[in-house]
KEDRENTI-422439 format. One line per 2 residues: their letters; for each residue x, y, z of N, C-alpha, C. Coordinates in steps of 0.02 Angstrom, whole numbers. Each point is the difference from the previous one (the first is absolute). Layout:
N
A> X,Y,Z,X,Y,Z,X,Y,Z; ... .
end
This chain:
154
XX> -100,2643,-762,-43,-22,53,-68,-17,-30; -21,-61,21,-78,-12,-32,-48,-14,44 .
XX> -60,-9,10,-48,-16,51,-68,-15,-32; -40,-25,34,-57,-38,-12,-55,40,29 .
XX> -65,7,-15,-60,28,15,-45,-63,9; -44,5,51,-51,-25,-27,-61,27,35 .
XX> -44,-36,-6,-74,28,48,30,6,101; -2,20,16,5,29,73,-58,-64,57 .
XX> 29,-6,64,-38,-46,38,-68,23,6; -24,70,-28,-82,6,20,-56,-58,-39 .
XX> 46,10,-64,-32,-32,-29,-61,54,-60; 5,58,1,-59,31,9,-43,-25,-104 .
XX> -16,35,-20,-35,-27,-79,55,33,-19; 19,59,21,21,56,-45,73,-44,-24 .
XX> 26,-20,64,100,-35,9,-44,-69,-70; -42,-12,16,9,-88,-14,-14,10,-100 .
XX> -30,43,-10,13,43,-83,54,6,-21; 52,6,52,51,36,-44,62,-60,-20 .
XX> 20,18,-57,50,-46,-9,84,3,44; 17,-69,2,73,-14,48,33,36,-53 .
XX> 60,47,31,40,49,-32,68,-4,36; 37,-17,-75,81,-7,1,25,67,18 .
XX> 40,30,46,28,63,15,51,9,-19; 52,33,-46,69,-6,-2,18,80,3 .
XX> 64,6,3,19,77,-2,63,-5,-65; -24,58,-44,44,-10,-54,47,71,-11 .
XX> 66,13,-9,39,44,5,-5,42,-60; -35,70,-10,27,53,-54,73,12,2 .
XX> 25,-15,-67,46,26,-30,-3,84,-26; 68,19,3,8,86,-27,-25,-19,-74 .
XX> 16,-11,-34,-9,-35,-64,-107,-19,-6; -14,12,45,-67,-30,-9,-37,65,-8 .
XX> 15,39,8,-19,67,13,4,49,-86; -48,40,13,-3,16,-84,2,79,9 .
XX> -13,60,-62,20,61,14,-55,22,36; -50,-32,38,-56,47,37,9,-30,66 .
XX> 62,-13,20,6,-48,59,-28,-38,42; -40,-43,-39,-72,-42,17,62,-61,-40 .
XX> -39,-67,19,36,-67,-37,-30,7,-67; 52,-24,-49,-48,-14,-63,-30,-67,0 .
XX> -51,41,-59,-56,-82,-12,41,-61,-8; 44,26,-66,35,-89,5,21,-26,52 .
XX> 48,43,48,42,-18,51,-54,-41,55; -79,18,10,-38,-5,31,-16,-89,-10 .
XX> 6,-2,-77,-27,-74,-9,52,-31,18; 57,7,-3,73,-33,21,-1,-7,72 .
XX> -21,43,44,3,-12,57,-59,-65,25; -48,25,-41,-59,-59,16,14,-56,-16 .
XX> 58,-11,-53,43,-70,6,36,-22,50; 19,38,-4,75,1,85,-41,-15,48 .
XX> -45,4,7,-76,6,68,-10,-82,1; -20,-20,-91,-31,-71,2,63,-65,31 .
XX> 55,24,-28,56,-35,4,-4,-64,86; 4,34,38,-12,-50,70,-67,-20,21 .
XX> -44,39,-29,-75,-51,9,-5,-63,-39; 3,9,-76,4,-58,-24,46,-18,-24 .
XX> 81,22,5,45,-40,-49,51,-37,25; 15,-9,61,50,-12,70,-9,-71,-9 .
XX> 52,-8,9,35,-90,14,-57,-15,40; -21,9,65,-30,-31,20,-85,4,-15 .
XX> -5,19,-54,-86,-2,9,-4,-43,-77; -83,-21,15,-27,-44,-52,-13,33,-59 .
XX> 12,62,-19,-11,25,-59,72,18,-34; 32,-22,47,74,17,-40,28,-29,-65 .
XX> -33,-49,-29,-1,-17,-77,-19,51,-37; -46,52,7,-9,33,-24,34,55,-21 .
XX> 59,-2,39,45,65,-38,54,-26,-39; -14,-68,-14,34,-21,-64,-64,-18,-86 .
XX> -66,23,40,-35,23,-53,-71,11,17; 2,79,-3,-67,37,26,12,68,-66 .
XX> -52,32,-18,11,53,-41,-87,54,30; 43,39,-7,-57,60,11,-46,21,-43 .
XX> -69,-16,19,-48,8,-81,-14,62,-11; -33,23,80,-54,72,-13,57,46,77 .
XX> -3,63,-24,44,29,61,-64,73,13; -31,6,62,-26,80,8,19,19,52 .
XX> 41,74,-11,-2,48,64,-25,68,-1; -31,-12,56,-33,83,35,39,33,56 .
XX> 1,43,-38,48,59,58,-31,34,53; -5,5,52,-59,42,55,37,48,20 .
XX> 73,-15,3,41,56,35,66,-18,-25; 33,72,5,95,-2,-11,18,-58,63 .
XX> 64,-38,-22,51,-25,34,53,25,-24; 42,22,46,75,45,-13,65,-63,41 .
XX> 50,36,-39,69,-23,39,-11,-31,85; -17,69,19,-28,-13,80,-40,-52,42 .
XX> -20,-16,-53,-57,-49,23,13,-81,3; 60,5,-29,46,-75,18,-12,-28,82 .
XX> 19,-44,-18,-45,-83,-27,-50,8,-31; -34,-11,-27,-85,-13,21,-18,-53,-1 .
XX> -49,21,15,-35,-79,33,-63,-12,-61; 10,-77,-20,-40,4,-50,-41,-78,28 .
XX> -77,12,4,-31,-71,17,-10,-33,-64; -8,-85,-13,-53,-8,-46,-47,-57,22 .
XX> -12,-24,-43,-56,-39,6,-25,-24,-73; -23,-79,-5,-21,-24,-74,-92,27,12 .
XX> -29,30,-48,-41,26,4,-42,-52,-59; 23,-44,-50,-13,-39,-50,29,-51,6 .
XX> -32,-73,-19,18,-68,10,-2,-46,-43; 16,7,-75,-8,-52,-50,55,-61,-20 .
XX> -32,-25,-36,33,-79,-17,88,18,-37; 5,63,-30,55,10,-14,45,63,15 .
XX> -53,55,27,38,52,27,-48,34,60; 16,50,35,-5,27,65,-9,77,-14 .
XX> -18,19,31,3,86,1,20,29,79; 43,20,4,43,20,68,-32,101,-7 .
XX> -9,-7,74,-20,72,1,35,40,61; 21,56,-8,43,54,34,-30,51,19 .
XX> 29,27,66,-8,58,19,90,24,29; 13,44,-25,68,34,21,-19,70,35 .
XX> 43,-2,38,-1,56,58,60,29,22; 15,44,39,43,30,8,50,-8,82 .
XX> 74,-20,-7,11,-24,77,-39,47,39; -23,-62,29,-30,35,83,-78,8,2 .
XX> -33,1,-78,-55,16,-1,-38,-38,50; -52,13,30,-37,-51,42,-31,-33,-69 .
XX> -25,-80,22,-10,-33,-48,-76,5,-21; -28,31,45,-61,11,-44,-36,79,-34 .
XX> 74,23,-7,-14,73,-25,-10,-36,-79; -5,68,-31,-11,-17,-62,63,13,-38 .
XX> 1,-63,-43,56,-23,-38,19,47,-36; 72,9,-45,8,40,-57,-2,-21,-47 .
XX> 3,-81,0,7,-18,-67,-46,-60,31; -31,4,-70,-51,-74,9,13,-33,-66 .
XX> -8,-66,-10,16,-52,-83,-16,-55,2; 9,-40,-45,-25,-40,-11,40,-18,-67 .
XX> 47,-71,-7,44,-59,-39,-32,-46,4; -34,-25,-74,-26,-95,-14,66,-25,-27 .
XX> 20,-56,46,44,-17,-10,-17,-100,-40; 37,-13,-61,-27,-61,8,45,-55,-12 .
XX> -6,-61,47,53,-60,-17,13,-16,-80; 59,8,-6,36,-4,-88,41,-58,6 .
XX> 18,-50,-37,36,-61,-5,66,31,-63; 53,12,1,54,51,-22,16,-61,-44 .
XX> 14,-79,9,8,-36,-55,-27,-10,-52; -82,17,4,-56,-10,-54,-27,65,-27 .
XX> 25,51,26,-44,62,-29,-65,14,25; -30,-32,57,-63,-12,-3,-50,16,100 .
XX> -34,-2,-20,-22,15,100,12,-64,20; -8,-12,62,-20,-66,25,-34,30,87 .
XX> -27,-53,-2,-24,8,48,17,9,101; -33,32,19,44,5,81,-28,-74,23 .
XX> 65,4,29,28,-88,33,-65,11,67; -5,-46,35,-51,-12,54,16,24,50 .
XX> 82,-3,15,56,40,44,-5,61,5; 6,36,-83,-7,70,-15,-68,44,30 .
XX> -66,-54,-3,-77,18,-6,3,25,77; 18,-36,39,11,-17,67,15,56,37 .
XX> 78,-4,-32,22,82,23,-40,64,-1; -5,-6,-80,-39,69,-24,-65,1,53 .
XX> -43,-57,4,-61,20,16,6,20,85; 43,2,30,17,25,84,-25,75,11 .
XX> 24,30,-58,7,74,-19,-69,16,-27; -60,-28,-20,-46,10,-45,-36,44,55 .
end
């Protein structure tokens, strides 16, 4: 299930700051779970893939070239709180927080099913992700299509 955020009809400064946020809910695996029954870190960045997968990589959207060549430059996560088994789905927002000529910086907050959405997150991060051309070895640049998309979310 995915959903869309954006600023609210007030209008107020505070809504019109904030960036439009992709909602998806992503499923813990038993397997994701480590011996302190919290998710592990790796499993954590894997999920934050599984998260990106229908914002930008879906047949139908304009960035979908890109998952035939995008590579991950810089990856940070901060932990605020445990997520356990239990806490399946979660709900993870993002949002491009960075806007350059060849890569993007997508930013997260993951939470726990059910959390209200403006509690505080457990996991917060941040992936620069940047357009790669897989025939040449080389970056290339985001298409005008791509800019478009990305910048909805900024």
């Amino acid at each position: 299930m995915t959903s869309v955020d954006s600023p609210n009809s007030e209008g107020t400064i505070e809504d019109a700051a904030l960036p439009r946020r992709f909602h998806t809910k992503v499923e813990v695996r038993w397997s994701d779970m480590d011996v302190f029954q919290h998710i592990n870190h790796a499993r954590m960045v894997t999920l934050l893939e599984e998260a990106r997968i229908p914002w930008l990589f879906g047949d139908d959207k304009p960035t979908d070239g890109l998952r035939t060549g995008c590579v991950l430059v810089d990856l940070h996560v901060q932990y605020k709180g445990q997520l356990r088994h239990e806490d399946t789905p979660l709900d993870v927002s993002m949002w491009v927080e960075q806007l350059r000529a060849v890569d993007f910086t997508i930013g997260y907050e993951v939470r726990a099913s059910g959390a209200a959405p403006d509690s505080r997150a457990s996991v917060i991060a941040t992936t620069q992700m940047a357009a790669f051309d897989i025939d040449t070895q080389r970056l290339r640049r985001i298409t005008p299509a791509e800019r478009d998309y990305l910048a909805l979310w900024k």
